[in-house]
C-alpha positions in Angstrom: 52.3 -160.9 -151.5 48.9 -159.2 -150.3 51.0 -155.6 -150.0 52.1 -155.7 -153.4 48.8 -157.1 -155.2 47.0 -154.2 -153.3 50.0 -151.9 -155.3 49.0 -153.5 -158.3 45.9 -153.0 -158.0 45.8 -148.9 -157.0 48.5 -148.2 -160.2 46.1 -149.9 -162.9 44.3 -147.2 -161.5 46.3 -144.0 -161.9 44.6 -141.5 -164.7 41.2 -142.3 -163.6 39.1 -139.6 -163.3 35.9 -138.5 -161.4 32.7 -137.2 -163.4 30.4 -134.7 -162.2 29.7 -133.9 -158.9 32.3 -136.3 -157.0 30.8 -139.4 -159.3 33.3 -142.0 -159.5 33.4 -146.2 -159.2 34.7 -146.3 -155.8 31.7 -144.5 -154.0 29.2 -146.3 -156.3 30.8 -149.6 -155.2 31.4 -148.2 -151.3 27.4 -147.5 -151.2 28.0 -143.6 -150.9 28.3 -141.8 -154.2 29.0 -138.1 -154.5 31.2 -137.5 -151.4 35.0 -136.9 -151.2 36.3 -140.4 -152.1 40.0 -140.8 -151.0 39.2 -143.3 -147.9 36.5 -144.8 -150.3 39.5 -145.5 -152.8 41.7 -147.4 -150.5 38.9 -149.5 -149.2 38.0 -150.4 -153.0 42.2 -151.5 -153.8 41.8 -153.5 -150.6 38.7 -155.0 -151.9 39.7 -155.3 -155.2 43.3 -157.6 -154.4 41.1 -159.4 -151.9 42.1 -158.6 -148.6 39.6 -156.5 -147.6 39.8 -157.3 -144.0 42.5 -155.2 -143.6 40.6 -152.4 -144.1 37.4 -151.1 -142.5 35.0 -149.8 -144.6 34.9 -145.8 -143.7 34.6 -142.8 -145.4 35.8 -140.9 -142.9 40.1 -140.7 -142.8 40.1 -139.8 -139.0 38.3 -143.1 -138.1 40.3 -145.0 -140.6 43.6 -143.8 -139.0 42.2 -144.5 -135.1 41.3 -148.2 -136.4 45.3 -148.9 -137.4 46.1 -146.5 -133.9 43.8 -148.0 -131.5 45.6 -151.9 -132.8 49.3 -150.6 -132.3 49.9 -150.3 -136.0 50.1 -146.5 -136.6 52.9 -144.5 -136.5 55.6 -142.3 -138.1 57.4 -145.4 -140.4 56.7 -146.0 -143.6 56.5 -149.3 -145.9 55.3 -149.9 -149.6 51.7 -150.6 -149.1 50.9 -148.6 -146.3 48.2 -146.1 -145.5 49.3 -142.4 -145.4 47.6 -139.9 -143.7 47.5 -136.4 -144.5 46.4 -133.0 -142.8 47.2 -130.4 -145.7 47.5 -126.5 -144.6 44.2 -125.2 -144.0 41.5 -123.7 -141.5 40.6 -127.3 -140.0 43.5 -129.5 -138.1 42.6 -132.8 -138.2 43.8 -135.9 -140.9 41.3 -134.9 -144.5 43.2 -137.4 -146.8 44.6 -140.9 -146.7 46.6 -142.9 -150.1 48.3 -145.7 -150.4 51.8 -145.7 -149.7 54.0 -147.4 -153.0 57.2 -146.2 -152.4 59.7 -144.8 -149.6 62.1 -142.3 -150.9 64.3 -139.9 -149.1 62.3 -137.5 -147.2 59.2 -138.9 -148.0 56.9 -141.3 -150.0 55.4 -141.7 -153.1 52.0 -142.9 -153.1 48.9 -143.8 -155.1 46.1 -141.5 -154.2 42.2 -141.0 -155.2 40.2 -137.9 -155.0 43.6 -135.9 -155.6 44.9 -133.1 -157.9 47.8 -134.1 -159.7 50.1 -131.3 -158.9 50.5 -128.7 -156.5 47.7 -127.0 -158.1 44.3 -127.9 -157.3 43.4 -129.6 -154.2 45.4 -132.1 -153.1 42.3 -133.6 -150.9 39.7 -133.0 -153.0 40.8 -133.4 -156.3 39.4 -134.8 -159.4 41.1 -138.2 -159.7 43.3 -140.8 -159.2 47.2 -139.9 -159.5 50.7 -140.9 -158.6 52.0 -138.1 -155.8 55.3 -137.5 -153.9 54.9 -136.3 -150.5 57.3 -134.9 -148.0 54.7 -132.7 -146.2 51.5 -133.1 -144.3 51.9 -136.5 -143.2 50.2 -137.3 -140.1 51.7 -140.9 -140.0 51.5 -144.6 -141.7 48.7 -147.2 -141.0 50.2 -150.7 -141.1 47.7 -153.3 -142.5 48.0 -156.3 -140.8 49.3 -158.4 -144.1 49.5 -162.4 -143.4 53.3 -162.4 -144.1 56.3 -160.4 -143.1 56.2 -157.7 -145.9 58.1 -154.5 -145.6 59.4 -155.6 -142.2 56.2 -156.1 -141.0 55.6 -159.0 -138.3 51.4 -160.4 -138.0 50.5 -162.9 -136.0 50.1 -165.1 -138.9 53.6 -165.3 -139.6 55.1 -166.0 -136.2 55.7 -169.6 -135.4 53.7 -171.0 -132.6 55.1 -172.5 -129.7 56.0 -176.3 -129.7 52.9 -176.7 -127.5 49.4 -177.3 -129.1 47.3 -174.1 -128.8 45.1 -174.6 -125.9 41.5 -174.4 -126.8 39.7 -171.1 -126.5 36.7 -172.2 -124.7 39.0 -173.1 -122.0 41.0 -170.2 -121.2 41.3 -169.7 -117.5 41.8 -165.4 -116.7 45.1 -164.1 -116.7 46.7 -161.9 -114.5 50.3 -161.6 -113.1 51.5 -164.8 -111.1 49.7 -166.8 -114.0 52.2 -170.0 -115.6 51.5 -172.3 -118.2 50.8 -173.0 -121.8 48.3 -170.2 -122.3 50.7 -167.8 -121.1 53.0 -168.7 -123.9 50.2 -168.5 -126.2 49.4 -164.7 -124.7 52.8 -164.1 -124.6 53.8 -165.1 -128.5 50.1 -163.2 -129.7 51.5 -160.1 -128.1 55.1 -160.1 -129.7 52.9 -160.6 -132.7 50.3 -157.9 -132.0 53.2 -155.3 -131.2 56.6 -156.1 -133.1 58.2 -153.2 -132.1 56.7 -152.8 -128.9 56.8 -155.8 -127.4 59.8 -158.6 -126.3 58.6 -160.8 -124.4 60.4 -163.9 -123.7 57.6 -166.9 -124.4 58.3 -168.6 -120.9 54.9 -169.3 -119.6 55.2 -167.3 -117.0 53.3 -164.0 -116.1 55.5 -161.5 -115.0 55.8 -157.5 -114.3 56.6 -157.5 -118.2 53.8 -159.3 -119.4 51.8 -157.4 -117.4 52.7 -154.2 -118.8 52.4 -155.0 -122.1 48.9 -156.4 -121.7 48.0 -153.0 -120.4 49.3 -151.1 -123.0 47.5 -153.6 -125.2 44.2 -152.4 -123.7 44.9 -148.6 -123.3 45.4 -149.0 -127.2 42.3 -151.0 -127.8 40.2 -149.1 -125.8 39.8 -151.7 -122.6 40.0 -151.2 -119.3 44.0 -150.8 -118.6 44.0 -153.8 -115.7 46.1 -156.5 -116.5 43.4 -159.1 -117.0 43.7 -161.4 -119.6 39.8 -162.1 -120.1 37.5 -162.9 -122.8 37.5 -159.1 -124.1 41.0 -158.6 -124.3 41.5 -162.6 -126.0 39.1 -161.4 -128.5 40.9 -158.2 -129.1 43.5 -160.2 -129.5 42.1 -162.9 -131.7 42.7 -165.6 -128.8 
């Protein structure tokens, strides 16, 4: 499974360490040596197991954690190869440090960080190299890569069955709005139970209701569209329609 071949691929990793001035294989590779590297890590395990889709190539862990918020997969549960997020005690509020989530445990998570120290001493966001961690502090909350299987109770649209129906083609999707019926309602319909497993339960009935509706429009508050209830070819492409 892609979750655990990324896992495999951040603990051959654990022990590696970072030479002078923030040097290290992961920024060298990213394009952008000599900066903090724990975002540039995660994108290189991605890489590495060969799903880098799943993660966009940033440097920067705020950006990183709005990309998993702004699709509905962000938020306070974790699963073994998740993105954590971290905002450690200090004069700045905002999320400085992201890892790679390899177990829960009570309380917490273990995880597989880079640019970490590997105790309490040293920093824990800046650190000198690459080192199994236990966290029960600090965590902002868990970025859910959109895996192509159900992994760690994780639903993507690749794994849910389509309907009996042949998907209708996308060149000829008609907008949506409420009152809408037919076959590409079901197809919306089964792409947002996908999109949002525990947000949204839609029954897949063809038929465009007040629930639809509202999901659509949290859909595109979350993806950063105007909120209107219109299924056009914006919020189909957000939606990979």
């Amino acid at each position: 499974m892609s979750a655990e071949r990324v896992l495999e691929v951040a603990r051959s990793q654990i022990g590696y360490r970072e030479g002078k001035n923030n040097s290290n294989k992961y920024g060298t590779a990213y394009g952008m040596p000599n900066v903090a590297w724990c975002a540039q890590f995660t994108w290189w395990c991605f890489r590495e197991a060969g799903v880098g889709s799943l993660h966009p190539k940033t440097a920067y862990t705020p950006t990183l954690a709005q990309y998993y918020k702004d699709r509905g997969r962000f938020d306070k549960n974790p699963r073994p190869g998740d993105l954590v997020f971290f905002d450690f005690p200090d004069s700045v509020r905002r999320i400085q440090h992201v890892g790679i989530v390899e177990k829960v445990i009570s309380g917490g998570v273990q995880t597989i960080e880079g640019n970490t120290s590997s105790g309490s001493s040293g920093s824990q966001s800046n650190g000198g190299g690459v080192y199994r961690r236990t966290r029960t502090s600090s965590i902002v909350g868990f970025g859910h890569p959109a895996y192509s299987s159900t992994e760690g109770g994780i639903v993507t649209p690749a794994s849910v069955p389509a309907p009996s129906a042949p998907a209708p083609s996308s060149s000829n999707w008609p907008l949506l709005r409420r009152g809408s019926k037919g076959e590409y309602v079901k197809q919306l319909q089964a792409r947002l139970n996908a999109w949002f497993p525990t947000y949204s339960r839609l029954v897949v009935d063809g038929d465009f209701g007040p629930a639809t509706e509202a999901v659509v429009k949290e859909f595109q508050r979350r993806s950063g569209l105007t909120a209107d209830g219109i299924v056009g070819p914006l919020t189909r492409g957000a939606l990979h329609l």
